[in-house]
Each structure stands twice: as C-alpha cells, then as structure tokens.
N, CA, C and O of each residue as an XYZ file, in Angstrom:
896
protein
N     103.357    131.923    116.996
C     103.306    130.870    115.969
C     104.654    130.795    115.248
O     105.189    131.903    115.217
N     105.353    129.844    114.669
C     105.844    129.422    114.313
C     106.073    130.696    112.735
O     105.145    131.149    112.064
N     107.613    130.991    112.530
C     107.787    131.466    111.538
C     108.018    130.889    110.369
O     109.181    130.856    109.966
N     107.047    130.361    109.645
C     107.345    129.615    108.149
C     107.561    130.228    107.106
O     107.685    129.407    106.197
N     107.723    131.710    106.595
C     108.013    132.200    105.252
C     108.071    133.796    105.622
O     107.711    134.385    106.642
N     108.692    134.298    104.342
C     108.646    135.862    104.482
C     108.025    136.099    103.195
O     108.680    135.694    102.234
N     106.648    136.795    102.887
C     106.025    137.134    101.434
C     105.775    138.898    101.857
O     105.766    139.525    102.916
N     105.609    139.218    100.546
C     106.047    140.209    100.442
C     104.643    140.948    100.395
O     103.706    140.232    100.043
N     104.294    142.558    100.763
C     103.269    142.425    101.216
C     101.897    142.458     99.673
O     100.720    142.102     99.742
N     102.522    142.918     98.653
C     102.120    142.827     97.255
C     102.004    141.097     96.803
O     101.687    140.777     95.657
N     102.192    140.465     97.470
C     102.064    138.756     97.444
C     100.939    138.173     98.069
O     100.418    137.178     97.565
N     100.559    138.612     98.977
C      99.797    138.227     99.879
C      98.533    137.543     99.364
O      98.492    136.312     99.372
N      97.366    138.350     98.857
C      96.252    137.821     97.994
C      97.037    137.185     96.940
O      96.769    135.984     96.988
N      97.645    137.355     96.267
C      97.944    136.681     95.295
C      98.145    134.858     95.783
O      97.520    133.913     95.300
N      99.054    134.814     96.709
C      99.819    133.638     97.258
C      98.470    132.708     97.558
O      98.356    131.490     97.423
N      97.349    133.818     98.072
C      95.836    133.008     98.570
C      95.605    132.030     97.953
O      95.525    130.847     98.286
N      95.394    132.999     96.190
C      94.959    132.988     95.340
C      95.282    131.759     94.902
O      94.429    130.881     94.774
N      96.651    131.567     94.608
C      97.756    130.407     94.522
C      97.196    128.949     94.791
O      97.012    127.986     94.046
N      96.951    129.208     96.459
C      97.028    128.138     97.465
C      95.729    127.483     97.100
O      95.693    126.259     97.219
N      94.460    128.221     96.598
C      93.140    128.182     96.567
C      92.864    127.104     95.048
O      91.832    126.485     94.791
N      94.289    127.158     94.130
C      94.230    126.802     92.713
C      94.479    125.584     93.096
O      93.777    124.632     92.756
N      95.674    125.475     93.966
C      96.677    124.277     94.342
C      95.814    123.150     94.808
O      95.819    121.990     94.394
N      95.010    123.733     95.816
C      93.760    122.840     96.785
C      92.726    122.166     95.852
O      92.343    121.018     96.077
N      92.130    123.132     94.449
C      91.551    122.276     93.595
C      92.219    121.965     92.482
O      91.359    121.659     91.657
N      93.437    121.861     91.934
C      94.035    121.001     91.349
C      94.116    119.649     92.093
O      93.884    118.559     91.570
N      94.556    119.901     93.668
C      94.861    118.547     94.380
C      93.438    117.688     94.248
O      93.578    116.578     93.734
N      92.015    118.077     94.667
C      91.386    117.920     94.377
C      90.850    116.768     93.554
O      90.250    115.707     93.726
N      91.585    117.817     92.142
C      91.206    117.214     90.893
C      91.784    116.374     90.231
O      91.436    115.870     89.164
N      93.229    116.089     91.211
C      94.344    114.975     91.076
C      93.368    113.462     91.693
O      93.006    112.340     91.338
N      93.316    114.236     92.614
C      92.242    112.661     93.928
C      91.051    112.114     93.093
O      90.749    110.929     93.228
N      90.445    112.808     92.347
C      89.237    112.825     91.830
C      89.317    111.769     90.206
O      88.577    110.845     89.866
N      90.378    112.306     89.564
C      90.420    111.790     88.510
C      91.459    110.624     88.561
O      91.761    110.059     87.510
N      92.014    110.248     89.746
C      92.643    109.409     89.906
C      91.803    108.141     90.561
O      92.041    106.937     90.477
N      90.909    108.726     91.131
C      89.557    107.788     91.526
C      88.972    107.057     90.441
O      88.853    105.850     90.234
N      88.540    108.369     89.615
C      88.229    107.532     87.927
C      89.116    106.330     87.370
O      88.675    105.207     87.130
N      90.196    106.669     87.235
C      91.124    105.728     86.702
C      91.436    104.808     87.909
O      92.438    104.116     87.731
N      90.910    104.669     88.905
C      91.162    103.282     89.851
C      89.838    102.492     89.429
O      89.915    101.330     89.031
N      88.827    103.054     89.515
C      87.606    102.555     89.116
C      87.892    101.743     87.577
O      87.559    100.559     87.515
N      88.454    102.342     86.463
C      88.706    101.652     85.040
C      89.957    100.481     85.312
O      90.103     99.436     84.678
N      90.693    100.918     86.296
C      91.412     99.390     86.215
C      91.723     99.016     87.764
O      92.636     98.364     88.269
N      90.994     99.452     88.123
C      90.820     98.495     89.757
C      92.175     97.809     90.126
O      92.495     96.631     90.284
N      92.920     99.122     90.209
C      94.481     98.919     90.545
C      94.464     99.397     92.001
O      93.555    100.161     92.326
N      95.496     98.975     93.034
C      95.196     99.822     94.246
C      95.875    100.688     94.475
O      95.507    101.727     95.024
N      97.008    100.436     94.099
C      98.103    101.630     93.586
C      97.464    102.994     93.655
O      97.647    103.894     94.475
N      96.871    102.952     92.866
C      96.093    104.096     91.887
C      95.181    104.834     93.087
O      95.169    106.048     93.286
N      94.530    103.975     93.734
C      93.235    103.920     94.872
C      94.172    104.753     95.746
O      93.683    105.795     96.180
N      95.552    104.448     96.112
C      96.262    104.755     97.486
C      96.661    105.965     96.838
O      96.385    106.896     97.595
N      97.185    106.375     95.782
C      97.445    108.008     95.016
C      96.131    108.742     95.123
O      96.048    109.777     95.784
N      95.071    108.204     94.461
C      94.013    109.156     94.778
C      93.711    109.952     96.136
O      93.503    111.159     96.258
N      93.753    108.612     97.469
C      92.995    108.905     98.713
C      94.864    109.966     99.290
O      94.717    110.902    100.076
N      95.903    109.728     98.934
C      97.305    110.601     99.322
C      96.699    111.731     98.869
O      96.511    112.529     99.787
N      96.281    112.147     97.690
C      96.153    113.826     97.098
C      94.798    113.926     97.933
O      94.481    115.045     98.336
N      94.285    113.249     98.114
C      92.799    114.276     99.130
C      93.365    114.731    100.169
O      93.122    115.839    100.645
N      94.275    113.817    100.676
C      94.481    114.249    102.562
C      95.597    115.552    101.752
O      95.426    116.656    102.268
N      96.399    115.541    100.885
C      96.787    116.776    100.464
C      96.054    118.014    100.146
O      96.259    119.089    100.709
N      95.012    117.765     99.023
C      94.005    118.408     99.059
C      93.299    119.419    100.460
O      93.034    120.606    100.265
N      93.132    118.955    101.420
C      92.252    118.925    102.501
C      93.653    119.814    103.173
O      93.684    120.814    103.891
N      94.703    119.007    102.620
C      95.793    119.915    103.763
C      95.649    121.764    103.321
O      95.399    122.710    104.068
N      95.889    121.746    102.003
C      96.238    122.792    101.249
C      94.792    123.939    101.592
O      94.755    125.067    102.084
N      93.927    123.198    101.169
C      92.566    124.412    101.974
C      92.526    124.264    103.364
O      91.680    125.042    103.804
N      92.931    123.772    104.039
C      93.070    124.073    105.666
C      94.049    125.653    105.173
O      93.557    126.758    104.947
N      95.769    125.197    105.113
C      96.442    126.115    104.688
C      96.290    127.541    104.116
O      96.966    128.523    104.424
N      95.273    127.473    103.221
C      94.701    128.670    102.771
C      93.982    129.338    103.225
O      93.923    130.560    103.086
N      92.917    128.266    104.205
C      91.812    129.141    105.396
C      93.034    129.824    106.394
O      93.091    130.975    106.826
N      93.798    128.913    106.556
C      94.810    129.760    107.967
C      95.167    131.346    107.233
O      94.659    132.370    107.689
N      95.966    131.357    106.224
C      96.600    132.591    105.943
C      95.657    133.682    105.467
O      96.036    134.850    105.388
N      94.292    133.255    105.117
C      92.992    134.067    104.798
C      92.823    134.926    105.842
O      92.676    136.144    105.746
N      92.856    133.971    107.312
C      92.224    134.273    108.587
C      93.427    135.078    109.108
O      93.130    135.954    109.919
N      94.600    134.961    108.827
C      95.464    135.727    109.405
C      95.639    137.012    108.961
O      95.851    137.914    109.771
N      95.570    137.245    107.609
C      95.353    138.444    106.930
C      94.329    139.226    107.492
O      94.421    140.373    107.929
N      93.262    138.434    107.436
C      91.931    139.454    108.360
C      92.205    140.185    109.365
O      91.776    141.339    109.357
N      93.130    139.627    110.693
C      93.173    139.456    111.407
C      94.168    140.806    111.567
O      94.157    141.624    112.486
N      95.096    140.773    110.291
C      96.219    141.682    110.790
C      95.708    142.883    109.709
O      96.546    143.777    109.825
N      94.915    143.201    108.925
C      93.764    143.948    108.364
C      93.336    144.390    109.343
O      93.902    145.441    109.645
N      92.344    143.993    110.225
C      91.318    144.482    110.937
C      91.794    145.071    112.570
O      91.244    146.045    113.084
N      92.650    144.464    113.089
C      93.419    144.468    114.213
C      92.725    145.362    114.919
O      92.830    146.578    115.081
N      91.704    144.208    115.469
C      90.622    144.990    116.693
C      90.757    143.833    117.508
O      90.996    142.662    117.215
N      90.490    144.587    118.934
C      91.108    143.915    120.030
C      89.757    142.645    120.016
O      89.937    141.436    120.156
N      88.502    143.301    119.818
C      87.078    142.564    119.866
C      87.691    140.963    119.270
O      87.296    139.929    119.810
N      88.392    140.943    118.451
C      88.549    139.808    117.512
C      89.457    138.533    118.562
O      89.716    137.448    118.041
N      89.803    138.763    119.771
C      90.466    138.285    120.427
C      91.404    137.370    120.191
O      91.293    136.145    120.234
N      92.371    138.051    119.929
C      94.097    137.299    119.874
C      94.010    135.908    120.212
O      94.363    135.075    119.378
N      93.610    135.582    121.266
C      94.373    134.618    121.892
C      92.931    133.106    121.098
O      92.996    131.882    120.983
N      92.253    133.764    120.884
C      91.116    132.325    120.085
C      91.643    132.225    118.609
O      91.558    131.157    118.004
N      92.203    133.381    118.018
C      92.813    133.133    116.932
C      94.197    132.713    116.573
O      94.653    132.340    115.492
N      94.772    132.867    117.774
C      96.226    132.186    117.850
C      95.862    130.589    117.757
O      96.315    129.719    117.013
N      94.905    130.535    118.759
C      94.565    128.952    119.208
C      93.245    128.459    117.882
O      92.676    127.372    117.985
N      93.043    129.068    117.150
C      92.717    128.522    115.927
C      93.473    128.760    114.865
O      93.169    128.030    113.921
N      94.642    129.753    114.579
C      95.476    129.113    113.585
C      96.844    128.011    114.017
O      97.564    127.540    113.136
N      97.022    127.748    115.307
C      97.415    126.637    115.733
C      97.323    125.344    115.377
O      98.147    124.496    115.036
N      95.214    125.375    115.641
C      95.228    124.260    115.597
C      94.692    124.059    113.547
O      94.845    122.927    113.089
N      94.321    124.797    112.900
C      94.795    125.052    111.485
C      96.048    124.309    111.049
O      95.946    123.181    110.568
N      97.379    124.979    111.221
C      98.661    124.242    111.275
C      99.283    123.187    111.254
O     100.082    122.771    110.415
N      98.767    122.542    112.589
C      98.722    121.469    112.870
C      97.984    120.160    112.088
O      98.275    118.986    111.862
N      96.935    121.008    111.833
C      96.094    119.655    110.699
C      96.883    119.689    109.304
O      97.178    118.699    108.634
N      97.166    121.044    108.997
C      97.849    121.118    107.796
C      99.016    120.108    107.802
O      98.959    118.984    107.305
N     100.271    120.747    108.537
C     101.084    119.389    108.688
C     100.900    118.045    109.031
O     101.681    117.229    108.543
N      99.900    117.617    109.874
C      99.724    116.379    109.339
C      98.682    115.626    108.162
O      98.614    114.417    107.941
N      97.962    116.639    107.538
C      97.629    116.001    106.533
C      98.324    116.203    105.388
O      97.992    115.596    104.370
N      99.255    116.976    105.390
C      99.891    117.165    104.024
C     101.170    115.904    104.280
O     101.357    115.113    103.356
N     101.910    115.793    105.407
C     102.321    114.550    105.643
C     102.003    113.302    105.187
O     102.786    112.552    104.605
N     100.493    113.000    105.528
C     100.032    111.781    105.443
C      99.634    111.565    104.119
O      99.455    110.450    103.630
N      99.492    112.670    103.520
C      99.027    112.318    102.370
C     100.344    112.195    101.471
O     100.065    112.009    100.287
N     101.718    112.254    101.751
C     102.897    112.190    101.152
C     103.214    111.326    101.638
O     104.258    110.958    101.100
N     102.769    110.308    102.880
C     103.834    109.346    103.228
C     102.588    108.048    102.230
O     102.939    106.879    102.070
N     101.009    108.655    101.614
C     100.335    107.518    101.023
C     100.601    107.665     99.834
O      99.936    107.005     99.036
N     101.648    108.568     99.328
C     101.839    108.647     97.779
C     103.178    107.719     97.950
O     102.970    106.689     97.308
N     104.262    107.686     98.464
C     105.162    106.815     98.895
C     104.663    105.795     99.399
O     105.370    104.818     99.155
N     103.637    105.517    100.084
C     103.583    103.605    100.574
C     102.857    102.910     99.156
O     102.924    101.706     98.906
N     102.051    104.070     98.163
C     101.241    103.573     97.089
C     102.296    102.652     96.174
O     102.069    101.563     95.647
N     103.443    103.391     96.159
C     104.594    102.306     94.821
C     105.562    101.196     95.696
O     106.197    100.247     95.235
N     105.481    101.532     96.763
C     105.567    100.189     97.597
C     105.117     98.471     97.191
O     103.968     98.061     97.352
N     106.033     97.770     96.752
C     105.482     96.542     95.822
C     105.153     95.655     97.200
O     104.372     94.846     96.699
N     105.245     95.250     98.712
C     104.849     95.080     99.819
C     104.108     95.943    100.690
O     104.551     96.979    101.185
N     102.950     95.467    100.858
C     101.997     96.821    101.556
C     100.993     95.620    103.323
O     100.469     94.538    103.592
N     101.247     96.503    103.708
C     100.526     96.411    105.134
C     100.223     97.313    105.969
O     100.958     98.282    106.162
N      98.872     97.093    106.712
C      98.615     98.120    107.561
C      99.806     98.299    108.682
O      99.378     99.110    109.503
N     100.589     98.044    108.898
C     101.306     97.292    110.039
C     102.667     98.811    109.487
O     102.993     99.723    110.246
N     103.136     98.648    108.178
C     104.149     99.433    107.524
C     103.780    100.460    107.239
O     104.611    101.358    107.103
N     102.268    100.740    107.023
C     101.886    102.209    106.854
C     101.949    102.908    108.035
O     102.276    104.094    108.058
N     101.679    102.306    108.974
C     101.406    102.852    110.157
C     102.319    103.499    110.890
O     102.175    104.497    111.597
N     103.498    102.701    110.613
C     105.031    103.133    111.178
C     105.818    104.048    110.325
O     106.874    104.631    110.573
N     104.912    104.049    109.027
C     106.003    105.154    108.147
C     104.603    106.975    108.869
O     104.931    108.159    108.949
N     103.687    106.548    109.091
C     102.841    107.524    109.207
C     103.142    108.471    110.507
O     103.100    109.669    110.790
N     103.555    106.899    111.295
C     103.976    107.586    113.259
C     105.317    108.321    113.102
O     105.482    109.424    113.624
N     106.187    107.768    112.449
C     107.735    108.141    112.613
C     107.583    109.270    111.911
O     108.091    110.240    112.472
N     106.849    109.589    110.453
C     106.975    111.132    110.425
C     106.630    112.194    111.164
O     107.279    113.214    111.397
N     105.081    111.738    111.671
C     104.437    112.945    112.184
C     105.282    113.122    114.038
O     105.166    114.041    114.848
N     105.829    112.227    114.100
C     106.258    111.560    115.696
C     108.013    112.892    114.951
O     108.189    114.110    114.969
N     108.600    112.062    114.592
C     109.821    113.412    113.402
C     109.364    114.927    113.795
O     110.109    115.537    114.561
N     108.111    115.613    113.288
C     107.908    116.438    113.553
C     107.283    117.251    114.915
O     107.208    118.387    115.384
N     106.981    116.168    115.142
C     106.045    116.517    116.937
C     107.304    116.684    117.844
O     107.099    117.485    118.756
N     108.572    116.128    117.831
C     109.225    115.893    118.821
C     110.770    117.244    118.543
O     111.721    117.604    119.237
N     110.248    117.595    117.152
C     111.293    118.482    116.865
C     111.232    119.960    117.464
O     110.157    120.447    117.816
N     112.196    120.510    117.541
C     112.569    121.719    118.546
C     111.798    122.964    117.297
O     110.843    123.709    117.515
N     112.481    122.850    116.212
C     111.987    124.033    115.115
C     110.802    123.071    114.169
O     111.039    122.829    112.985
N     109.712    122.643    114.748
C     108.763    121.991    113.402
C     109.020    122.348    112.338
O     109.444    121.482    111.573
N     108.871    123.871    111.781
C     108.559    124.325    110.365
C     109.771    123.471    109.693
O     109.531    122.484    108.999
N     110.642    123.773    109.866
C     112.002    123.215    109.693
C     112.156    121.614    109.391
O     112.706    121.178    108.380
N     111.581    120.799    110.434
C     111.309    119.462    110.256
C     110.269    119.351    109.427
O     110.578    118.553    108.542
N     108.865    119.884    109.238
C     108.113    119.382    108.253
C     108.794    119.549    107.007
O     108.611    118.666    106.168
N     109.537    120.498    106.722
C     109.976    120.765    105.189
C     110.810    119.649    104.758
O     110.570    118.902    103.810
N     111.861    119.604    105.581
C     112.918    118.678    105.397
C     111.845    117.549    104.987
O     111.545    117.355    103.809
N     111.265    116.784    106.112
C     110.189    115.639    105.946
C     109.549    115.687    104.234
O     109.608    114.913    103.278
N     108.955    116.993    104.473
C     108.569    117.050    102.698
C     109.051    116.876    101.556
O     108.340    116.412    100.664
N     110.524    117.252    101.311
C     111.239    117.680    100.791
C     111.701    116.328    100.357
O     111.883    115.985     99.189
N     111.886    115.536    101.516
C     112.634    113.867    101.266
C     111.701    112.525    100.856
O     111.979    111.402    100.437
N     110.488    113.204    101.183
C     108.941    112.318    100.791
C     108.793    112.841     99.064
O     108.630    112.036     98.147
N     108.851    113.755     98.952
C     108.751    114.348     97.089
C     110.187    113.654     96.741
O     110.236    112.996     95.702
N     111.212    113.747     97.447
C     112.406    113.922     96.480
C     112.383    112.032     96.041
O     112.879    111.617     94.994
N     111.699    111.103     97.099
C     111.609    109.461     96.860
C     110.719    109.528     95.999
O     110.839    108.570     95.235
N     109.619    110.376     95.644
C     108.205    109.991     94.334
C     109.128    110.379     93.385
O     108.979    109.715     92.359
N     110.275    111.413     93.290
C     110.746    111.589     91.870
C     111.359    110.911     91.198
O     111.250    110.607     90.010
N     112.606    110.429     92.589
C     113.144    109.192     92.324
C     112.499    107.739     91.322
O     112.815    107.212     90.255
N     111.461    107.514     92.365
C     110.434    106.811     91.679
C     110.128    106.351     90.223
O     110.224    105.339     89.528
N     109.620    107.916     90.119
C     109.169    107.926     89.032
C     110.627    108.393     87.602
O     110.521    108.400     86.375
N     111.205    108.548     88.029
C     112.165    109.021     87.188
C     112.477    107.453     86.153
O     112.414    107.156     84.960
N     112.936    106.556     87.844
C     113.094    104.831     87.278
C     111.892    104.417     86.554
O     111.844    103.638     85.602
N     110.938    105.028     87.118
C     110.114    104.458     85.983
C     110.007    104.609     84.509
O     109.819    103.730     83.668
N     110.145    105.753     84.370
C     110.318    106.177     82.745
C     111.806    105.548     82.262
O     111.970    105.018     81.163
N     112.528    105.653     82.958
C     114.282    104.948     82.862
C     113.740    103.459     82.034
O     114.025    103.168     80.872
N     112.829    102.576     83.051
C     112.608    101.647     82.335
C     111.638    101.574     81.432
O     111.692    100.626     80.649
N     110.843    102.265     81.349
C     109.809    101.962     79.362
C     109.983    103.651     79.263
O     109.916    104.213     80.356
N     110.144    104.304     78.381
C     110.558    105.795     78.274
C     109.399    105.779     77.467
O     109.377    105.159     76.404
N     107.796    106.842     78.184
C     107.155    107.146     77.232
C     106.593    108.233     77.753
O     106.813    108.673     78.881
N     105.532    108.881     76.579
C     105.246    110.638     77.411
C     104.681    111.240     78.472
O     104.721    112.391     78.906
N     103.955    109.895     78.929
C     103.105    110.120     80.198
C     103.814    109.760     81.432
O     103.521    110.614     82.269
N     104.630    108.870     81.939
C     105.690    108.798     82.501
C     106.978    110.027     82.850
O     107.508    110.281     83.932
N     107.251    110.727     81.297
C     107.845    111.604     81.543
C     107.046    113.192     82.180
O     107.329    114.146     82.905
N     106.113    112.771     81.496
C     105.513    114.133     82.272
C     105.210    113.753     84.037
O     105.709    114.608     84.770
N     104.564    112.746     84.695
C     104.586    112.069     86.005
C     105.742    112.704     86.342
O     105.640    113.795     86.904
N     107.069    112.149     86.067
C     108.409    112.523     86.484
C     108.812    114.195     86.768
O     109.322    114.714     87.761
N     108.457    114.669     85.742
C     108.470    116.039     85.354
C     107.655    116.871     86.800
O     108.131    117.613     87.659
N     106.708    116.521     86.654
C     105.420    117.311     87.716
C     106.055    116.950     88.875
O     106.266    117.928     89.592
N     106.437    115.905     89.325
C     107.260    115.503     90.949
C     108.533    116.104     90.697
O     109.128    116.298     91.757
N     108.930    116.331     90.067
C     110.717    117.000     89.945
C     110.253    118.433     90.302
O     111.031    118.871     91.149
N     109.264    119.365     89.983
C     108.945    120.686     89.878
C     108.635    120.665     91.486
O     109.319    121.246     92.328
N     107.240    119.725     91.794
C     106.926    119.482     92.991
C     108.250    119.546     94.546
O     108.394    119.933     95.706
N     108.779    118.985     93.638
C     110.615    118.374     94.722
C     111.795    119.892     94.617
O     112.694    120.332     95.334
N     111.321    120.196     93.640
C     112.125    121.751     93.606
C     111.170    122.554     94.397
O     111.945    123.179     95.122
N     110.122    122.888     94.677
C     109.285    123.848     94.722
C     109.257    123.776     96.423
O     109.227    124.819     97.076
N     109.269    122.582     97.004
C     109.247    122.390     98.434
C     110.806    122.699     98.785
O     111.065    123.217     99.872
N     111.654    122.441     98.036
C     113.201    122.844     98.416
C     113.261    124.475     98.772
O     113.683    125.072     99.762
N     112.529    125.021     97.274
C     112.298    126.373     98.020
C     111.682    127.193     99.178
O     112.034    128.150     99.868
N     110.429    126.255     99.062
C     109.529    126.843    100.377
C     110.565    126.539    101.546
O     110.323    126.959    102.678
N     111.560    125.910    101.314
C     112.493    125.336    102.781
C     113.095    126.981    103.294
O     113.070    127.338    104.472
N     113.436    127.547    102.549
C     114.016    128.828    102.069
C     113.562    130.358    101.870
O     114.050    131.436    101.531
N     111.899    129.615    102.430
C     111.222    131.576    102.573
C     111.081    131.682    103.378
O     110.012    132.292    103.392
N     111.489    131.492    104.697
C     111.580    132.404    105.788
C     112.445    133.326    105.549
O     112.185    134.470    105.919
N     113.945    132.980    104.728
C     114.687    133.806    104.969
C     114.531    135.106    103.374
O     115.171    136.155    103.297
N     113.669    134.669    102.466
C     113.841    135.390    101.063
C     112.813    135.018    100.509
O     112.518    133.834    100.346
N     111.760    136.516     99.951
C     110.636    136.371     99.891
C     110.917    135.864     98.189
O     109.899    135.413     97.663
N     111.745    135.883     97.597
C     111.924    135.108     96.887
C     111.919    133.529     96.402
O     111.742    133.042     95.285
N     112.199    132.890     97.753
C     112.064    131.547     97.640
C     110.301    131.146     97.665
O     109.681    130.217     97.148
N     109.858    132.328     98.525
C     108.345    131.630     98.597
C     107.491    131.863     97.489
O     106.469    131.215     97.267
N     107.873    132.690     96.876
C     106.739    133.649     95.880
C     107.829    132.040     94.445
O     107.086    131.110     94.131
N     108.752    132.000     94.073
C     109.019    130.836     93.039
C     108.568    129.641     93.707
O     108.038    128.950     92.837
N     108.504    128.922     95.075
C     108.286    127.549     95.433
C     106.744    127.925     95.335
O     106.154    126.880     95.062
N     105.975    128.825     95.428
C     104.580    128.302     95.030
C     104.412    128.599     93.823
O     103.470    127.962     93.352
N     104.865    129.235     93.151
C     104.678    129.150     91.545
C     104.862    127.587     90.918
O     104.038    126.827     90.410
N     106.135    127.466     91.148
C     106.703    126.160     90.360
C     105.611    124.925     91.475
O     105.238    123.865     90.974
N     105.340    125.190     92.540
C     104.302    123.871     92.884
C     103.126    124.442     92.468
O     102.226    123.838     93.051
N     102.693    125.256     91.793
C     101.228    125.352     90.923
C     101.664    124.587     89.932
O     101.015    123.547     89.815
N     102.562    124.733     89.150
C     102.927    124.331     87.963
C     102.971    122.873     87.808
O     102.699    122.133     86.862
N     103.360    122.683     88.917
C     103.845    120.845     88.863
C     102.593    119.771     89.029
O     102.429    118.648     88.552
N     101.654    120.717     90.046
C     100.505    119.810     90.284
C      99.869    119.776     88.985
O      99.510    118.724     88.456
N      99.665    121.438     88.238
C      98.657    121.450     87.019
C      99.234    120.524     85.995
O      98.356    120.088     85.250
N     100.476    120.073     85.717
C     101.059    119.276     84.873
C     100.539    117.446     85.448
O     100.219    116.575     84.639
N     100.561    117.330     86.299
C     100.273    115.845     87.132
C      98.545    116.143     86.695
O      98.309    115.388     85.752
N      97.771    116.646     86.910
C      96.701    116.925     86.898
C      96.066    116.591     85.494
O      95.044    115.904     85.478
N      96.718    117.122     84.105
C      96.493    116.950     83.222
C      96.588    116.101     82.414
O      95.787    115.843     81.515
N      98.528    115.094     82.896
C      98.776    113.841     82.558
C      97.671    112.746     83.289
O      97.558    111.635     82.770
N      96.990    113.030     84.310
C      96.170    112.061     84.789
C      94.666    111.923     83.960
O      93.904    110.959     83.886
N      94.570    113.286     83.376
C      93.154    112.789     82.553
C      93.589    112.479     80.853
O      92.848    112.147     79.927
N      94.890    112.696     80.858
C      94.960    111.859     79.403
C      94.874    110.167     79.891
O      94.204    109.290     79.345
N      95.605    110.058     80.863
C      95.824    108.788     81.046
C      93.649    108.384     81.274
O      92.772    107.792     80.646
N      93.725    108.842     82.011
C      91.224    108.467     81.985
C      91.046    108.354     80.647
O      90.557    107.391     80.055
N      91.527    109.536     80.107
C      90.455    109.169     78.658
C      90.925    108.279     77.861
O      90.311    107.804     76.906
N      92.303    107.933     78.283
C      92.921    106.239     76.803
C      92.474    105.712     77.633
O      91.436    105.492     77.008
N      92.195    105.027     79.055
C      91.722    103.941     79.337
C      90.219    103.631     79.096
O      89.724    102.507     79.014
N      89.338    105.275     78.961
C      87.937    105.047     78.670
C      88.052    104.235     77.212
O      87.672    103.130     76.824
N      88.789    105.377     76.593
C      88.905    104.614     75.231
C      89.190    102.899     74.395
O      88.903    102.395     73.308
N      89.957    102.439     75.738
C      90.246    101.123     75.132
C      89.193    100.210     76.174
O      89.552     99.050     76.383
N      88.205    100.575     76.684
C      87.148     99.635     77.423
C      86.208     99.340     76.255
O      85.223     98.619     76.422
C-alpha cells in the first residue's frame, strides 16, 4: 500500500481518535448546513451541505482503514489473512480518495455563479482521472487537495474583502486552517511532525466552520 504518513507510535489511537471527531464534525457541517438550505432554499448552501457528507463519509471510511490496520499489525496472526486485508484496505483508500475529492470538487462547483451537470462532471473526472493516472497517488491526491482548499480560501477570503463581517471572517479563517493543515499532511510521510500538527489544525478548522454554521441557523431561525 501506498506510503501516506509517518505517526509516531504514541499517536496512533490518538490520531483515530482525531479522525473519528473530524468525521462527526463533517457530519455536523452537512447536517446543519441542510438546516440552513431548508430556511433559505439557496442551492449554494444545498451543494456545501451534500460536499461535507461525501467528506464526511470519506473521513470514517479513513478512520475504519487505520482502525483495521492497527488491528492487524496488533494482532499479526497469519489466520487474519494478509492478502483480504491488503485488498480491503485498498479498496478503503480508494473510496476515501474519491470521496474526499468529490466532496471538495462540490464545495468548489457550490460558489460557482454558472452551474451544470455537464461542468461538474468534468471538474469531478479530471480530478479523480489526475489521480488514477498518477505514478505516486498519495502525492497527487494531496497536491489535488491542497489546490481544491487553497480556491475555497481564496474564495472566501474575497468574500469577506467585499462586506467584512464576523461570520465571513470566521468561514475564511476555518478554510485557511483547513488549507494549512492539508499542506502539512503533504509532509508526513517524511516528519511525524507534519502529521500529528496537519490533523490538529484540520480538527480545529472544521470545529470553527462547524460552529460559524449554527450561528448562522439560529439568526436565520430567528428572523423567520
């Protein structure tokens, strides 16, 4: 399998632990962003929600893989047969990267002011097609990640640029942490340092997005 990070072996449950927070924050990003599509029946909003599930969904795939691998290198009995668990954290992997993909290329087509099935489709093929065809994947998904967060920050940065207010800045804030945090994960294969700060600071960034999204629910409950 593919070498994506070096953690340290005092990291390990912890990092689970991490991944397990991350999956229901994402969750609870999709969820309460559902709410607030429902109060103003924006689609925008609809296409952010359904991006953080397929994230969501990526991140507990992700966490079942490294659960199962731990067991695996815990228990290291032949009975457990190598080769079904290679070929199920494979195919683990694989869903992970493309749903954590897809759900970053629907947070990017969501602020898209022109939308078609026709343009989603080609931003969806050319990434995952980017990574399928690449020699080092791990390597290409990050990069891929890395340049999909670093356009939402962008984004959102202009957005607060043009009306500067606190919920905006925090949006901005949580994708800037998000856009640092994947820069690092680019960087733990080689230093268990980069992995143990890029999942810290992406706990941090989602729980901040997470929280600006239910202030934003409860002023809109409020002014119905």
């Amino acid at each position: 399998m593919v070498q994506l990070y070096l953690i340290p072996e005092w990291f390990v449950n912890i990092s689970i632990l991490m991944e397990l927070i991350v999956t229901l924050v994402a969750f609870g990003i999709a969820f309460v962003s559902w709410r607030v599509y429902r109060i103003t029946n924006e689609r925008d909003i609809q296409l952010f929600s359904l991006g953080f599930l397929s994230i969501a969904i990526s991140y507990l795939l992700w966490s079942l893989l490294n659960w199962i691998m731990l067991k695996h290198v815990e228990l290291n009995i032949e009975a457990l047969r190598v080769s079904r668990i290679e070929i199920l954290g494979a195919t683990l992997l694989i869903s992970y990267f493309a749903l954590f993909v897809i759900g970053w290329v629907t947070l990017n087509y969501a602020t898209f002011k022109s939308k078609g099935i026709r343009n989603y489709v080609l931003l969806v093929g050319l990434a995952l097609l980017t990574i399928y065809l690449s020699a080092n994947k791990a390597t290409a998904f990050y990069i891929a990640t890395i340049f999909l967060s670093m356009i939402m920050m962008a984004h959102y940065y202009l957005e607060y640029f043009r009306k500067k207010n606190v919920r905006r800045l925090l949006t901005f804030f949580s994708f800037l942490l998000i856009f640092i945090s994947r820069a690092e994960l680019f960087f733990s294969s080689q230093s268990y340092a980069h992995y143990i700060a890029g999942h810290s600071i992406e706990m941090v960034g989602y729980i901040i997005l997470l929280v600006n999204l239910i202030i934003v629910m409860k002023n809109g409950q409020e002014k119905k």
